[in-house]
C-alpha angles and dihedrals in degrees: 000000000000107000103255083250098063088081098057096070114066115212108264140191116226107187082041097054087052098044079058106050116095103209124072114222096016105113125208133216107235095164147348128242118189102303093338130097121219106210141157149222152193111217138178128154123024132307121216114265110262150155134228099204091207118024136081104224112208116203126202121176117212100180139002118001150302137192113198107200115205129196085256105021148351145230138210119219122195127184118309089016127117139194132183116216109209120242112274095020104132099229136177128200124212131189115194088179132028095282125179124216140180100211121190117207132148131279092257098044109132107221093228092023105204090353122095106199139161083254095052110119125193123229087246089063095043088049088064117132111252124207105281085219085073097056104075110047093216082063103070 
């Protein structure tokens, strides 16, 4: 017997929620975990460096690459890999080439951390609902 809670998630796509989305930069809440939010996001081009003071950032790229720059490295991401940056590592992603992530952070992660850009998105905006035909691959 299936728990009373397995109905209330409908299956999702990741990768296909952020081909979708129209706006680079701009994540998007897919789920919540605990006291995490799964979200995702469409990027190309640089975000500004920036820290999140508490919170651990995992990165997961879907499609395409990423290179995350740190104060004191560096590291290249290609398709299916991940990286957390540790809470309070200025970081800097950089996308040379339109490149999709599902990013988990918590709940209270800030999306520029202590950085206000043009590209900074409140939670408000990444809580938006998204078209419910993107969120099953076979839909679409």
């Amino acid at each position: 017997m299936r728990p009373r809670y397995a109905a209330a998630m409908p299956v999702i796509s990741p990768r296909t929620i952020a081909a979708a989305l129209t706006e680079h930069w701009s994540p998007r809440v897919i789920a919540a975990l605990d006291d995490s939010y799964i979200k995702v996001a469409k990027l190309y081009g640089e975000l500004a460096w920036h820290a999140h003071a508490g919170e651990d950032e995992l990165f997961f790229v879907l499609a395409g690459r990423l290179r995350i720059e740190m104060e004191a490295t560096s590291v290249e991401l290609g398709e299916g890999d991940a990286y957390v940056v540790p809470r309070g590592v200025r970081h800097h992603p950089v996308a040379e080439h339109e490149c999709l992530v599902m990013l988990v952070e918590k709940q209270s992660t800030l999306h520029t951390g202590d950085a206000v850009t043009e590209h900074t998105r409140s939670l408000t905006d990444q809580l938006r609902p998204i078209d419910p035909l993107c969120a099953v691959g076979r839909h679409l």
